[in-house]
KENURO-124829 format. One record per residue (C-alpha): residue number from 1; x, y, z; residue in one letter; chain. Coordinates in nm, 4 decimals. Layout:
<recs>
+-----+----------+----------+----------+-----+-------+
|   n |       xx |       yy |       zz | res | chain |
+-----+----------+----------+----------+-----+-------+
| NUM |        X |        Y |        Z |   a |     A |
...
+-----+----------+----------+----------+-----+-------+
</recs>
This chain:
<recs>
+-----+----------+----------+----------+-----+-------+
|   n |       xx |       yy |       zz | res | chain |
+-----+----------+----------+----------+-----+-------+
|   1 |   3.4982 |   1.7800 |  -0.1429 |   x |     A |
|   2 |   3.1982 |   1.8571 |  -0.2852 |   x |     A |
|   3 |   2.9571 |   2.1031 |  -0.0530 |   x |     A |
|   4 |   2.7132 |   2.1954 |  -0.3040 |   x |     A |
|   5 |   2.5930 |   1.7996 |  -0.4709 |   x |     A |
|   6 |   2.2730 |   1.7781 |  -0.5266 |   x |     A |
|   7 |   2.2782 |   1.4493 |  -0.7198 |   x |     A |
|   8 |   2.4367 |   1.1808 |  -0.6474 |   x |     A |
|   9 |   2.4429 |   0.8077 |  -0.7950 |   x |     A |
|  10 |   2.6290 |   0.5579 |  -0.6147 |   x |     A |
|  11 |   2.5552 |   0.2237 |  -0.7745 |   x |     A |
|  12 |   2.6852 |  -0.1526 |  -0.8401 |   x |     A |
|  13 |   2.9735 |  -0.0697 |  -0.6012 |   x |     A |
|  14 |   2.9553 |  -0.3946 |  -0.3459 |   x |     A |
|  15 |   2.8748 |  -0.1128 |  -0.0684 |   x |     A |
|  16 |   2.8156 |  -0.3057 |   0.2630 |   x |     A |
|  17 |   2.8168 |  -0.0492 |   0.5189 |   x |     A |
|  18 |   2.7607 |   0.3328 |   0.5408 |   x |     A |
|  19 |   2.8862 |   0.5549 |   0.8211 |   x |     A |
|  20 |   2.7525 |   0.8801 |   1.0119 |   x |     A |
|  21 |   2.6533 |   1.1668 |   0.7652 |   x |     A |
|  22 |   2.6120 |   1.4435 |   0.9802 |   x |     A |
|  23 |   2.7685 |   1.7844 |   0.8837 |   x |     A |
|  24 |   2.8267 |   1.6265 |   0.5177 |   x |     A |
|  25 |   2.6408 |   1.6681 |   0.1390 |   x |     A |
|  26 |   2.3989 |   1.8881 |   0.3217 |   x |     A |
|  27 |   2.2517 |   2.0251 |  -0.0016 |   x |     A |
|  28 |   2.1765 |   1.6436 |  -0.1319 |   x |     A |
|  29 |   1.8345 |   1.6070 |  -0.2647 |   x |     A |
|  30 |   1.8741 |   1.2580 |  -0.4720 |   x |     A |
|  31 |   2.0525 |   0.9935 |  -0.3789 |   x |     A |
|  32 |   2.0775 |   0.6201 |  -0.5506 |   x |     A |
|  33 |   2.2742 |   0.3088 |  -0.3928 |   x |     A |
|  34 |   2.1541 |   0.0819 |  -0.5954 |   x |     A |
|  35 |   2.2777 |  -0.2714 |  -0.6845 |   x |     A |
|  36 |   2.5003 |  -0.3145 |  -0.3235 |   x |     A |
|  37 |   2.5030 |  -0.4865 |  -0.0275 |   x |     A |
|  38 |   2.3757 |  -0.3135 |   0.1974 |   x |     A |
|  39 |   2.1931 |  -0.5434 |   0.4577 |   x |     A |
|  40 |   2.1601 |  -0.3185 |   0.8130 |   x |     A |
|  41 |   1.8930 |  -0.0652 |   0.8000 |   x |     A |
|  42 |   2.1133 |   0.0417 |   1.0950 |   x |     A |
|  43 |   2.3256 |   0.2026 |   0.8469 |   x |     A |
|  44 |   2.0771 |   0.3638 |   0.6188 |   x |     A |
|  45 |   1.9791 |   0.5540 |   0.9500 |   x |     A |
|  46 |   2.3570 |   0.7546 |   0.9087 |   x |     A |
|  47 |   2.1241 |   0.8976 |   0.5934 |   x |     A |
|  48 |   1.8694 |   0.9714 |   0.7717 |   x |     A |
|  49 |   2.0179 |   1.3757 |   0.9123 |   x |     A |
|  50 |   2.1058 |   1.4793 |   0.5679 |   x |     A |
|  51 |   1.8875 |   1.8132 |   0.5541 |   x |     A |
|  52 |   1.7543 |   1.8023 |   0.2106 |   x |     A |
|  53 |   1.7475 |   1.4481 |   0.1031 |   x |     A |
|  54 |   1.3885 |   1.4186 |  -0.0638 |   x |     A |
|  55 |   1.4853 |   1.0996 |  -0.3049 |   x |     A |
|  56 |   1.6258 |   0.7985 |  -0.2013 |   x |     A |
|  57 |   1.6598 |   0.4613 |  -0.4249 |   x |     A |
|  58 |   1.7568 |   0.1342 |  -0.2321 |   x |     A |
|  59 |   1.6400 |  -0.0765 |  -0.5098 |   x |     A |
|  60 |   1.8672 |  -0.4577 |  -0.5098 |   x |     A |
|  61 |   2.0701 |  -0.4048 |  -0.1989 |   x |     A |
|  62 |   1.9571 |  -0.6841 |   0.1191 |   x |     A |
|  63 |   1.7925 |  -0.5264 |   0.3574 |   x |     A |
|  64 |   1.5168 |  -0.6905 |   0.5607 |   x |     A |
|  65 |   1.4136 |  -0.4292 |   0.7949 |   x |     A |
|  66 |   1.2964 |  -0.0942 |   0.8561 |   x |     A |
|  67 |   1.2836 |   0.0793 |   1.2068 |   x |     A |
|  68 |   1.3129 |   0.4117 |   1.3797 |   x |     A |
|  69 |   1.3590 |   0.3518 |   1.7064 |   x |     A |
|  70 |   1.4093 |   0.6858 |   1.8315 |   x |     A |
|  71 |   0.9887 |   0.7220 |   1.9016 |   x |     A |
|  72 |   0.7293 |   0.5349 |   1.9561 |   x |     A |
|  73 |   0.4787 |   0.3461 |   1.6840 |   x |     A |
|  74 |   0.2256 |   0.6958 |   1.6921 |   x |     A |
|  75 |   0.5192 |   0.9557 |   1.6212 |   x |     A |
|  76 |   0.6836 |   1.0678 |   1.3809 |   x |     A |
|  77 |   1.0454 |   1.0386 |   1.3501 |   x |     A |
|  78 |   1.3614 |   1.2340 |   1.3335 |   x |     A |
|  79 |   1.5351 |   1.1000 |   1.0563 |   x |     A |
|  80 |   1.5162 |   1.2240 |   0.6801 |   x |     A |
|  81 |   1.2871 |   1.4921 |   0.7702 |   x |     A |
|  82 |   1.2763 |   1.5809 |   0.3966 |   x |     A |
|  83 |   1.2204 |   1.2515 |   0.2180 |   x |     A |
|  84 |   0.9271 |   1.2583 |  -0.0069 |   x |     A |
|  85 |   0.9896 |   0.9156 |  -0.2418 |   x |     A |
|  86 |   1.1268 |   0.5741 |  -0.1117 |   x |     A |
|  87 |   1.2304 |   0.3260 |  -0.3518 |   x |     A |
|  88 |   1.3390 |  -0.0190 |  -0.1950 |   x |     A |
|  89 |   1.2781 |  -0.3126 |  -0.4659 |   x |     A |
|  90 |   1.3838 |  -0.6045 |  -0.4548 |   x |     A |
|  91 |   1.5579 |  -0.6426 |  -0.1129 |   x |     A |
|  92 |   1.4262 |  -0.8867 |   0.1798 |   x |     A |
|  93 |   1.1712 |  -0.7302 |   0.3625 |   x |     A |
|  94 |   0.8801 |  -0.9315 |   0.4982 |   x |     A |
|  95 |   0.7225 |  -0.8168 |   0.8206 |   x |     A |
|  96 |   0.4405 |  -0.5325 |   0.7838 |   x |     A |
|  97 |   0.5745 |  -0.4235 |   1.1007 |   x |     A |
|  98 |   0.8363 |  -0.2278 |   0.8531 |   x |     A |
|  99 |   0.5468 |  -0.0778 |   0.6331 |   x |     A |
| 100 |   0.4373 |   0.0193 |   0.9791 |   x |     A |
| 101 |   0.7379 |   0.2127 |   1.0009 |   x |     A |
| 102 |   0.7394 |   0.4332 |   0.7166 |   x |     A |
| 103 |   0.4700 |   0.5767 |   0.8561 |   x |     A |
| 104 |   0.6446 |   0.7699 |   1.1080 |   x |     A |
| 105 |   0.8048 |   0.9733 |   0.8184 |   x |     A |
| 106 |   0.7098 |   1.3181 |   0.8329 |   x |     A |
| 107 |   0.7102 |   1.3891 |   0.4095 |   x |     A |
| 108 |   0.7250 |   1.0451 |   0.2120 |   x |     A |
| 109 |   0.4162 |   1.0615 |   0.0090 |   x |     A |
| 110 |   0.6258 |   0.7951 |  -0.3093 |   x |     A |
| 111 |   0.6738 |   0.4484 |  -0.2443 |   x |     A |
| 112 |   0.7885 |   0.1363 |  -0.4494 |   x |     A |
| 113 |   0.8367 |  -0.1610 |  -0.2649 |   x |     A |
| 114 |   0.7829 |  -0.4365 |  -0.5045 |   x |     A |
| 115 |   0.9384 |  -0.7524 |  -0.5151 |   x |     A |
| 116 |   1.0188 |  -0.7777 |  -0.1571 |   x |     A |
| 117 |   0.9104 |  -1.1062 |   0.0495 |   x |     A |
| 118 |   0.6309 |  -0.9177 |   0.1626 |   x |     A |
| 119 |   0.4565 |  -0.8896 |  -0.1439 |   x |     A |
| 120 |   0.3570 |  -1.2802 |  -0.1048 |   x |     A |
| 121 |   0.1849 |  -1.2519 |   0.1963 |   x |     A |
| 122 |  -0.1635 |  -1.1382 |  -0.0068 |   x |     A |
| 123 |  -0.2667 |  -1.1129 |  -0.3701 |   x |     A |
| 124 |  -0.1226 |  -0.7759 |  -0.4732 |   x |     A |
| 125 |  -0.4288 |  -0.5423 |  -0.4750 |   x |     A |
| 126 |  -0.4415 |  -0.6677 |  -0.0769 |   x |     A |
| 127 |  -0.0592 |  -0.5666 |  -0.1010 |   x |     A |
| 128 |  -0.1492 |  -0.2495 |  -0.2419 |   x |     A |
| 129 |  -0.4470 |  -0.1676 |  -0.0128 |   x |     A |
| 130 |  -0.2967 |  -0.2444 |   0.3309 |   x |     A |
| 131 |   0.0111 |   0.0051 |   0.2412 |   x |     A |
| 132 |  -0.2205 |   0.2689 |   0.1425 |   x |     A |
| 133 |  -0.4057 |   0.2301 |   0.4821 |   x |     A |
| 134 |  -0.0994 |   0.1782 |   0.6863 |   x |     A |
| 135 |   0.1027 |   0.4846 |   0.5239 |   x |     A |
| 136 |  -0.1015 |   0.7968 |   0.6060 |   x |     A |
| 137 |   0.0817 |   1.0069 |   0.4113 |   x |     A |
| 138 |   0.0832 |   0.8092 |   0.0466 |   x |     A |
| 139 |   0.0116 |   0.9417 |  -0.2971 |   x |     A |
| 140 |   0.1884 |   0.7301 |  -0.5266 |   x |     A |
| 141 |   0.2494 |   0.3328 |  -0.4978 |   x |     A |
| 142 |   0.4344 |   0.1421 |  -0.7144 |   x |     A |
| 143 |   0.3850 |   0.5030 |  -0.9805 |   x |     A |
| 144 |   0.0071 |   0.4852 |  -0.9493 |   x |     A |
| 145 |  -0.1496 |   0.7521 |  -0.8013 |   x |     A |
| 146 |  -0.3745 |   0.7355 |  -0.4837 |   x |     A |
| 147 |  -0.7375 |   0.9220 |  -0.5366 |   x |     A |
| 148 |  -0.9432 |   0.9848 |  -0.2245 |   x |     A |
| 149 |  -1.1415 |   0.7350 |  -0.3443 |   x |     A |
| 150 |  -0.9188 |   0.4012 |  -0.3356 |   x |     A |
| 151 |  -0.7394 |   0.5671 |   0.0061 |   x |     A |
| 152 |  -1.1109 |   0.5783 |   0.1760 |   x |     A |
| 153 |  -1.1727 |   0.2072 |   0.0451 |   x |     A |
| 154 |  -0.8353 |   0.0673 |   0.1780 |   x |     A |
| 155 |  -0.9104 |   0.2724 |   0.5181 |   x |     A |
| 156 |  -1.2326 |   0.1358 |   0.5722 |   x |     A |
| 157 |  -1.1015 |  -0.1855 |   0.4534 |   x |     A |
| 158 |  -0.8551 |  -0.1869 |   0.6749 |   x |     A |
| 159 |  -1.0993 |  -0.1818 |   0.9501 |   x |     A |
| 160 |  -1.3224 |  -0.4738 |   0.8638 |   x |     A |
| 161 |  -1.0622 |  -0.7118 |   0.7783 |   x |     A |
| 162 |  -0.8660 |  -0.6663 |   1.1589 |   x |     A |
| 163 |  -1.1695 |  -0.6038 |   1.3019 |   x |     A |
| 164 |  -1.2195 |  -0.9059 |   1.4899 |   x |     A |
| 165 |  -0.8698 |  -0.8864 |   1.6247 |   x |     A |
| 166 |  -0.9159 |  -0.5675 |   1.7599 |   x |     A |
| 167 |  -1.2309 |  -0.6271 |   1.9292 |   x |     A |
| 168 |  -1.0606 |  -0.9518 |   2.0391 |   x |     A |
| 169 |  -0.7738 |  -0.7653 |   2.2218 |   x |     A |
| 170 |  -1.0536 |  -0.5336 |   2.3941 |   x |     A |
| 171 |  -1.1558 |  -0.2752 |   2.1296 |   x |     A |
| 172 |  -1.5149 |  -0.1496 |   2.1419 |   x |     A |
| 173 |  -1.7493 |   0.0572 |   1.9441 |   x |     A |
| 174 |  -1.8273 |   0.2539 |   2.2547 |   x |     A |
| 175 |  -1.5665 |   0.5358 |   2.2593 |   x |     A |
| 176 |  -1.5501 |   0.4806 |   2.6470 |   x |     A |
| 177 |  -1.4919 |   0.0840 |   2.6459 |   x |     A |
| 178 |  -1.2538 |   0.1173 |   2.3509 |   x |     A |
| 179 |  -0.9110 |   0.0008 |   2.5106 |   x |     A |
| 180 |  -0.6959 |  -0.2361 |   2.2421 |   x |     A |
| 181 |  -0.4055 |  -0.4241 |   2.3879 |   x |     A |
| 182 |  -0.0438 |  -0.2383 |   2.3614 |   x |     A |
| 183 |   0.0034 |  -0.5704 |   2.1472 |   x |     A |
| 184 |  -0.2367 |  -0.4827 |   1.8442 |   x |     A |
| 185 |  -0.1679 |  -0.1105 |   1.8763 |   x |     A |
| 186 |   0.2040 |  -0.2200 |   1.7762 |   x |     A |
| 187 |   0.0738 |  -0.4018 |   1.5203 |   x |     A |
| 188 |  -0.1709 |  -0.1749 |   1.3735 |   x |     A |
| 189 |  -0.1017 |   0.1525 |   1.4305 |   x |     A |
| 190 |  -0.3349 |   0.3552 |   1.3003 |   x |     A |
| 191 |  -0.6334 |   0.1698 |   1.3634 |   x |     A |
| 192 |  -0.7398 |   0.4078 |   1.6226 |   x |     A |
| 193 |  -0.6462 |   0.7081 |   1.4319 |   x |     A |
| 194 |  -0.8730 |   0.5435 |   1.1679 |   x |     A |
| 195 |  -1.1841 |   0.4571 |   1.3890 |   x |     A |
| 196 |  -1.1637 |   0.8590 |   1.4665 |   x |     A |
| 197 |  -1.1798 |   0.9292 |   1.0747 |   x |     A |
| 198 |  -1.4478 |   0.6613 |   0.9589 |   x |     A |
| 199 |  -1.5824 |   0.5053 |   1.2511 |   x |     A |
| 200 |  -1.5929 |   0.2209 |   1.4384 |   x |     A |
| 201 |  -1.6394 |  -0.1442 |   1.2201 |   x |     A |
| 202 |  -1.9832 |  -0.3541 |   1.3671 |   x |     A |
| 203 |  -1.9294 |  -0.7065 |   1.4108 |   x |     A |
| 204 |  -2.1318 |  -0.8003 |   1.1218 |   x |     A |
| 205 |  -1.8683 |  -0.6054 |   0.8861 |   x |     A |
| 206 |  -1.5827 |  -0.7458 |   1.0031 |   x |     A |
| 207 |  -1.6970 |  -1.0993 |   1.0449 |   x |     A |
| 208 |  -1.7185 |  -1.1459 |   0.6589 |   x |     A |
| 209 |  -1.3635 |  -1.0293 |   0.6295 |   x |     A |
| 210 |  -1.2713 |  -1.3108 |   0.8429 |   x |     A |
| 211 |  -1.3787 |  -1.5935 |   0.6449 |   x |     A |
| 212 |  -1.1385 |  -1.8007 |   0.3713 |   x |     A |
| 213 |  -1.0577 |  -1.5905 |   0.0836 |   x |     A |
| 214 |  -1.0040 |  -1.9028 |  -0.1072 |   x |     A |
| 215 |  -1.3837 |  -2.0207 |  -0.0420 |   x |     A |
| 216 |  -1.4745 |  -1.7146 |  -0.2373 |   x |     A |
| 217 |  -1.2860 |  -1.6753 |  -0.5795 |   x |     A |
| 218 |  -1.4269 |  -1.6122 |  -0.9289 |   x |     A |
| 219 |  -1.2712 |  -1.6215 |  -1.2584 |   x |     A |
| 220 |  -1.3747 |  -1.3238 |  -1.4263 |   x |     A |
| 221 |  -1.2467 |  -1.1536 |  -1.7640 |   x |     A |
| 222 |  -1.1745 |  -0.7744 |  -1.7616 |   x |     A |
| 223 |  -1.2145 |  -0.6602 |  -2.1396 |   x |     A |
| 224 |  -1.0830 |  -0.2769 |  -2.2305 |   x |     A |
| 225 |  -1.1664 |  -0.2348 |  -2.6202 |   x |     A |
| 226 |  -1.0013 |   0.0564 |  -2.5990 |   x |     A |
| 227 |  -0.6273 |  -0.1408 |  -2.4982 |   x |     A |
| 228 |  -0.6118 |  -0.2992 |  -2.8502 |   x |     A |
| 229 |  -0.2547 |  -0.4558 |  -2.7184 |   x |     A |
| 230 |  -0.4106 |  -0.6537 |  -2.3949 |   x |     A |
| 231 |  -0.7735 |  -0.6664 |  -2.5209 |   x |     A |
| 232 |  -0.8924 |  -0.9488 |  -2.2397 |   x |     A |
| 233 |  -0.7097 |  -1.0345 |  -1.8942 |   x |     A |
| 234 |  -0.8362 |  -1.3403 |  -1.6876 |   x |     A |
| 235 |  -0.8303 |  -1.2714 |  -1.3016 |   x |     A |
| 236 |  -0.9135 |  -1.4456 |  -1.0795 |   x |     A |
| 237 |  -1.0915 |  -1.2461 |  -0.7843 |   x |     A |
| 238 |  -1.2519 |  -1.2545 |  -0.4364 |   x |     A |
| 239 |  -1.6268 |  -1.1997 |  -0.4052 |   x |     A |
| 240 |  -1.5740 |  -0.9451 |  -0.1512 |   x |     A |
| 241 |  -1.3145 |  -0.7220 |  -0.3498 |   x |     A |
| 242 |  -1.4820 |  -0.3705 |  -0.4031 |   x |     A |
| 243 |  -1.5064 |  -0.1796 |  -0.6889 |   x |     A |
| 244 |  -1.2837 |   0.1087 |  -0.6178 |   x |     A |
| 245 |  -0.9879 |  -0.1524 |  -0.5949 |   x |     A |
| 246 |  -1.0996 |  -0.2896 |  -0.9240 |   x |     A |
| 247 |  -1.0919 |   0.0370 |  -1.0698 |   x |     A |
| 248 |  -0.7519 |   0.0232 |  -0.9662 |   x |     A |
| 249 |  -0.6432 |  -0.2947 |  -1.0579 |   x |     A |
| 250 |  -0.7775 |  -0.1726 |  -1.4172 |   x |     A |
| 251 |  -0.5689 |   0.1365 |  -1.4096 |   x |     A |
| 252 |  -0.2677 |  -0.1060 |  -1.4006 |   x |     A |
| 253 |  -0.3500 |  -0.3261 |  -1.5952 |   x |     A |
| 254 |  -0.4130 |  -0.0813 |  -1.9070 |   x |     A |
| 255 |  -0.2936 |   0.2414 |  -1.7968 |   x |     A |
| 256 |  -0.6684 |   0.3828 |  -1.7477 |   x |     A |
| 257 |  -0.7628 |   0.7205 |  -1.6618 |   x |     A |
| 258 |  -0.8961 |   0.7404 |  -1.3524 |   x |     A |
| 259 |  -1.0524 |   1.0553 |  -1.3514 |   x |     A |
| 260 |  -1.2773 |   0.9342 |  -1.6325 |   x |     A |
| 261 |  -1.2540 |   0.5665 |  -1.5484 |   x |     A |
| 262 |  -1.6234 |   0.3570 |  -1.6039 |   x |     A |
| 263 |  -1.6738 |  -0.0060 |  -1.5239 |   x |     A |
| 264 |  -1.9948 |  -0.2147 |  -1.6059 |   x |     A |
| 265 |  -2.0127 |  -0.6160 |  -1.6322 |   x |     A |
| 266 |  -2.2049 |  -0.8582 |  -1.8132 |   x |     A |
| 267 |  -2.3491 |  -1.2062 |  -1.7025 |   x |     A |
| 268 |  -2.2782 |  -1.5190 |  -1.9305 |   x |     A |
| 269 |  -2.6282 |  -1.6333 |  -1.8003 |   x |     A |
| 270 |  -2.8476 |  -1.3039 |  -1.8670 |   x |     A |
| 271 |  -2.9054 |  -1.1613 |  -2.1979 |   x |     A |
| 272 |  -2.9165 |  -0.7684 |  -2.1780 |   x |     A |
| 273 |  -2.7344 |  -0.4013 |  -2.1333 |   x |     A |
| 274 |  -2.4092 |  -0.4353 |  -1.9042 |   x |     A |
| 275 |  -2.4724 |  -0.3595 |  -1.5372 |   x |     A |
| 276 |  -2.2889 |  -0.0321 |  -1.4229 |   x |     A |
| 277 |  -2.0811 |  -0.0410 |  -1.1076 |   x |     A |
| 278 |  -2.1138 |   0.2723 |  -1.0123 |   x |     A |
| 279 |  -2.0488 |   0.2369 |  -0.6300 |   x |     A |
| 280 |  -1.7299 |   0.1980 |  -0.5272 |   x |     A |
| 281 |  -1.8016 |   0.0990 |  -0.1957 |   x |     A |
| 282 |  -1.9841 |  -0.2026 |  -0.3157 |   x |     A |
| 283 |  -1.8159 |  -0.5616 |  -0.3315 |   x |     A |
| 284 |  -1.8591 |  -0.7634 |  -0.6424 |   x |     A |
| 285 |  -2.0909 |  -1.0028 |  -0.4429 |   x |     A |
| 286 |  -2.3671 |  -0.7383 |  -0.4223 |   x |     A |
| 287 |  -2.3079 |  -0.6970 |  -0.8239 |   x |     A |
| 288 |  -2.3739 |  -1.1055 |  -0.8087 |   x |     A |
| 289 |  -2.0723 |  -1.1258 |  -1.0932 |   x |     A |
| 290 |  -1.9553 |  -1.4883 |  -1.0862 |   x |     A |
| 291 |  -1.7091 |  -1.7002 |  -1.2608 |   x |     A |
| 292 |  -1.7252 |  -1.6414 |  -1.6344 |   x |     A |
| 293 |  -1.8970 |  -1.3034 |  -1.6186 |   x |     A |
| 294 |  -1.6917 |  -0.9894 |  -1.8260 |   x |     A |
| 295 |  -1.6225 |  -0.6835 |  -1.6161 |   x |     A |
| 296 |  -1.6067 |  -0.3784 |  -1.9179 |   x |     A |
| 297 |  -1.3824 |  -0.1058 |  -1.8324 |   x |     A |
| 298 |  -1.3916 |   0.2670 |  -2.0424 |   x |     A |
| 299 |  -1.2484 |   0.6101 |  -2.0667 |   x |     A |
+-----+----------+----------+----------+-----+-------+
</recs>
C-alpha cells in the first residue's frame, strides 16, 4: 500500500517469521525489527532482494545463525546488495563461522554485534580484532571507527595467531607449496587473501601466539587526566597485546581522538620521564610494562 517507504520501524511486535519480499517496499532504505522473535536467519534472507535496503536493525530478536548459501566462502553474495550497516545485538549467535559470513556482503562497512554468545569466546579487544580481520569491508564496529592502522594490526594479527593451524593443514611460506586444507579455508577465509596483502607469518611469529594467554596477563592502570569523569581504569592485559589495539581500547574507554591519540607508560620500579609507545606494531612485552605499571594516554 505503500510503494514509496523509505522508513520503516517494525518493533516489539512478537514477529516470528517473515515471508518472500520480492517485488515489494522497493524504495526501503531503513528497516528496524527489533524486540521479536525472529529465530531463522532463513527468513531474514526474504530481506535480502529488497533493492535499496542500506540499514537493517535485528537488535533482541533469537537468531543464532548467519549464512548465504547461494556461493561459496570466497564470493560475495546476492542478497541485500545495498546494505551498508548491520545491527544484530543481543540475539544467539556463537560460531565465527557467521562473522565469516558477513563477509560475503558486497557494501556492509557498520556492524554492532554485541552481546551475542560470541562475544565470550575472547576478551573483547580479541572480539573486536578478529571481526575487523574477518570482515574485509569494515569501518565502524560497535560505533568506533576502523583507521588503517588498527585494520593492518588485526590483519597481521590474524595471521600469527592461526598460523600454526594453517601450516598444520599444509600451508607454506613458499607460494608454490602453499596448499591449506578445504577444512581451514572454510574456517578462515581470508587467510589467503591476507598472506597476498601482508605476507606469509614465519614459524617463530606464530608460535608465540600459540601459547596460554592466561600465562601472560598484567594488571596495568590506564590514566587519561584529561577524562576527569573515569580518571584511572584497571585492566588487566596480555603481554603480547600491541599498541595499536591499546590505542583502541583507550578510544573506548574515554572517547579519545584517534587522530591525535598519544600513549606513554611509566614503571612503578624506575624513576624517570614516561616511555613513549610510539610503534604500534610493538607488543607491550617489548615495552617490558608489567603488573602495576601506568599506561598515560593524551590528545
Amino acid at each position: 500500500m505503500m510503494k514509496n517507504l523509505e522508513s520503516l520501524s517494525f518493533c516489539f511486535n512478537s514477529l516470528s517469521s517473515l515471508h518472500d519480499s520480492t517485488g515489494y517496499l522497493n524504495h526501503l532504505r531503513s528497516l528496524a525489527i527489533e524486540n521479536n522473535n525472529i529465530s531463522r536467519w532463513k527468513d531474514v534472507l526474504y530481506l535480502g532482494h529488497l533493492p535499496r535496503l542500506e540499514t537493517l536493525s535485528l537488535n533482541e530478536n533469537q537468531i543464532d545463525s548467519i549464512e548465504f548459501p547461494d556461493v561459496d566462502v570466497e564470493e560475495k553474495t546476492s542478497f541485500f546488495p545495498k546494505l551498508k550497516t548491520l545491527y544484530i545485538l543481543r540475539n544467539k549467535i556463537s560460531q565465527w563461522s557467521s562473522v565469516n559470513e558477513l563477509n560475503k556482503l558486497k557494501s556492509l562497512c557498520d556492524v554492532m554485534m554485541l552481546f551475542n554468545p560470541i562475544n565470550d569466546t575472547h576478551t573483547p579487544e580479541t572480539v573486536r580484532q578478529l571481526m575487523i580481520a574477518k570482515i574485509c569491508t569494515l569501518t565502524l564496529l560497535s560505533r568506533t571507527e576502523i583507521l588503517p592502522e588498527e585494520r593492518k594490526g588485526s590483519e597481521i594479527d590474524y595471521l600469527k595467531r592461526f598460523g600454526e593451524k594453517w601450516r598444520e593443514s599444509g600451508g607454506s611460506q613458499k607460494e608454490e607449496e602453499n596448499n591449506p586444507s578445504p577444512e581451514f579455508i572454510n574456517e578462515h577465509p581470508r587467510y589467503l587473501e591476507l598472506i597476498k596483502k601482508w605476507g606469509a607469518p614465519e614459524d617463530s611469529e606464530f608460535k608465540q601466539i600459540s601459547s596460554k594467554l592466561k600465562d601472560n596477563l598484567i594488571f596495568v592502570k590506564i590514566a587519561c587526566p584529561q577524562n576527569t569523569a573515569k580518571g584511572v581504569v584497571e585492566k588487566k592485559l596480555p603481554q603480547s597485546m600491541t599498541v595499536q589495539k591499546v590505542r583502541a581500547l583507550v578510544q573506548r574507554l574515554f572517547q579519545a581522538d584517534a587522530s591525535t591519540l598519544q600513549l606513554s607508560y611509566s614503571s612503578q620500579k624506575m624513576e624517570g620521564p614516561n616511555v613513549e609507545m610510539d610503534n604500534d606494531l610493538r607488543q607491550l612485552s617489548y615495552y617490558s610494562i608489567e603488573s602495576g605499571d601506568t599506561i598515560y594516554a593524551k590528545w
